[in-house]
N, CA, C and O of each residue as an XYZ file, in Angstrom:
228
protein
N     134.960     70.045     83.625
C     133.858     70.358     84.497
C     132.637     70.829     83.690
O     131.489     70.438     83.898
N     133.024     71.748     82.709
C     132.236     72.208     81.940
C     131.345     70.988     80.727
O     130.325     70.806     80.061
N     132.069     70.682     80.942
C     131.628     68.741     79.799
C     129.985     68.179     80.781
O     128.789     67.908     80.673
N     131.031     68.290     81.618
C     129.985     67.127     82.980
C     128.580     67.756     83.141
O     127.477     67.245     82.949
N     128.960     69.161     83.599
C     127.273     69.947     83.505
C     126.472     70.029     82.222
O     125.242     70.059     82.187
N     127.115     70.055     81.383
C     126.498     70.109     79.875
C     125.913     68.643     80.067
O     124.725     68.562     80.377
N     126.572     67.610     79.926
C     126.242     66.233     79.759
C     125.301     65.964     80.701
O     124.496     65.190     80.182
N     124.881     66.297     82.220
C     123.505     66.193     83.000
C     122.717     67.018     82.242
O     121.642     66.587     81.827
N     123.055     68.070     82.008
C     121.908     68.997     81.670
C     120.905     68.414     80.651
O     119.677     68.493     80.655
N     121.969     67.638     79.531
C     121.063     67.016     78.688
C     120.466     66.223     78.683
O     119.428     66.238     78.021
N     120.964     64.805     79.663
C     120.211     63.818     79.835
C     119.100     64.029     80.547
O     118.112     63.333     80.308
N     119.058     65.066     81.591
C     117.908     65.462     81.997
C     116.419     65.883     80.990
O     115.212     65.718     81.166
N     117.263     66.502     79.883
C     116.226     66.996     79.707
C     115.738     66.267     78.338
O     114.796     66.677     77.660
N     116.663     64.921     77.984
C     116.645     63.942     77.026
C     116.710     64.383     75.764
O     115.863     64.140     74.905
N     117.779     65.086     75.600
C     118.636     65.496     74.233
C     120.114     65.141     74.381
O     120.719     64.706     75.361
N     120.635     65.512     72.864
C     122.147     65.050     73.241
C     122.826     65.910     73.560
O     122.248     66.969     73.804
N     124.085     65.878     73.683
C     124.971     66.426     74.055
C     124.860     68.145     73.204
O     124.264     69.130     73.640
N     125.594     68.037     71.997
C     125.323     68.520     70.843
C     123.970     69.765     70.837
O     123.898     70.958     70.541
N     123.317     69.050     71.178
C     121.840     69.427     70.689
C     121.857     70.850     72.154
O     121.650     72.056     72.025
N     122.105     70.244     73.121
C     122.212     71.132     74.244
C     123.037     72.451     73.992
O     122.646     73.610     74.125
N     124.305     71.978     73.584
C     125.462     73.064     73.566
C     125.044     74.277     72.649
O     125.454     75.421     72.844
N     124.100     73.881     71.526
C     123.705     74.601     70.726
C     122.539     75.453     71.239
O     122.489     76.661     71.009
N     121.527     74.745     71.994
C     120.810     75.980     72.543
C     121.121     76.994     73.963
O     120.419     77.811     74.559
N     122.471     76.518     74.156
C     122.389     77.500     75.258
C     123.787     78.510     74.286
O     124.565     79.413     74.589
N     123.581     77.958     73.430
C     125.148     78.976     72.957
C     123.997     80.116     72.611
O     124.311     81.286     72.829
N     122.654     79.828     72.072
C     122.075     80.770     71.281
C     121.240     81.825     72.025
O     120.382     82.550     71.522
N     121.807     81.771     73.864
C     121.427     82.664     74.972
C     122.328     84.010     74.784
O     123.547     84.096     74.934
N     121.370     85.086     74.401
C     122.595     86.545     74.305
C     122.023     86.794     74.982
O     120.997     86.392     75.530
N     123.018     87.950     75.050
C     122.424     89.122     76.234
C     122.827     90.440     75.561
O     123.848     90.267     74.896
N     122.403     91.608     75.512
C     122.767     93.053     74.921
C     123.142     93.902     75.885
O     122.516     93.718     76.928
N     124.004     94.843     75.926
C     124.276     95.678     77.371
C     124.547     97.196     76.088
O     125.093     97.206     74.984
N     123.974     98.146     76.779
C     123.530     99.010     76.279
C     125.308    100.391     76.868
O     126.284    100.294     77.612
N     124.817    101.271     76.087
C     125.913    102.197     76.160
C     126.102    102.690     77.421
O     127.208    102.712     77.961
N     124.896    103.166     78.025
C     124.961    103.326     79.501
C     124.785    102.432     80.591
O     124.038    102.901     81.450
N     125.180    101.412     80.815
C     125.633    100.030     81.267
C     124.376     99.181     81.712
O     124.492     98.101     82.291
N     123.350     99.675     81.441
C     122.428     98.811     81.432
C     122.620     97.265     80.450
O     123.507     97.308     79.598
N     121.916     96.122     80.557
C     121.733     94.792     80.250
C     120.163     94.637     79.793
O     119.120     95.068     80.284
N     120.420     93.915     78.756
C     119.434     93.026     79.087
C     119.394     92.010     77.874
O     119.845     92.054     76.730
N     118.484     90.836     78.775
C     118.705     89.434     77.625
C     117.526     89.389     76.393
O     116.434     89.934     76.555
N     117.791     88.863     75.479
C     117.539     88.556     74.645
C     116.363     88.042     74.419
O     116.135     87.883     75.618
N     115.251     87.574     73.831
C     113.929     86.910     74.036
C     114.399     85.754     73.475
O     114.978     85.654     72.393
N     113.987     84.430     74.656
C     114.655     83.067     74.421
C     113.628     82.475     73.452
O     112.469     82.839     73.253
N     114.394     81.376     72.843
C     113.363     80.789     72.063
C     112.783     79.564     72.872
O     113.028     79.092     73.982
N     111.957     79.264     71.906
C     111.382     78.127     72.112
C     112.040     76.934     73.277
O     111.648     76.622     74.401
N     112.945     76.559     72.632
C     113.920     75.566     73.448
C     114.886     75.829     74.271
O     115.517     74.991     74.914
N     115.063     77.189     74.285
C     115.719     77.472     75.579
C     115.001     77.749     77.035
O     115.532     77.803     78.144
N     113.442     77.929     76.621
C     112.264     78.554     77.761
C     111.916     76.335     77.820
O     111.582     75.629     78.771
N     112.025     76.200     77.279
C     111.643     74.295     77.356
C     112.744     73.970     78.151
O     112.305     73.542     79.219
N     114.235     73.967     78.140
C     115.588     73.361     78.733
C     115.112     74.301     80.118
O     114.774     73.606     81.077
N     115.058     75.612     80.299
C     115.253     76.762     81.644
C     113.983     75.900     82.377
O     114.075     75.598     83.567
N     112.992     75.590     81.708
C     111.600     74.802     82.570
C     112.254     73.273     83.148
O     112.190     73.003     84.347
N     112.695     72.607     82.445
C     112.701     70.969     82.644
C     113.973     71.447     83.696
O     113.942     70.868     84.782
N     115.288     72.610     83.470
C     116.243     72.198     84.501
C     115.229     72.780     86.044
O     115.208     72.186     87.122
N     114.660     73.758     85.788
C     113.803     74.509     86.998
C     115.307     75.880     87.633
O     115.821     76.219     88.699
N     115.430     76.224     86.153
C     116.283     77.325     86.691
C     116.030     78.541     85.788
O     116.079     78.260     84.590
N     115.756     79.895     86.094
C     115.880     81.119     85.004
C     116.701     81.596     84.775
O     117.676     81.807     85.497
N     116.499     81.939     83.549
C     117.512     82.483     82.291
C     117.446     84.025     81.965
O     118.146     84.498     81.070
């Protein structure tokens, strides 16, 4: 299942497979001692993939 969404995600956004898996692996997030969260400042190509799918990160 997890294959299949990866594999739209990319053709959508006309990269490969590969190329995808790698920028969303490079999405952290930090959660702090007193249980607060928070994410990471995305790069470049992850604020480009979050635009073309039309979903936030």
């Amino acid at each position: 299942m997890t294959y299949a969404i990866i594999a739209i995600m990319a053709h959508r956004c006309g990269k490969t497979y590969d190329e995808t898996v790698e920028i969303l692996s490079g999405i952290k997030e930090v959660q702090y001692t007193n249980g607060l969260h928070s994410q990471v400042e995305l790069t470049r190509d992850q604020k480009e993939l979050s635009e073309k799918l039309s979903i936030e990160l």
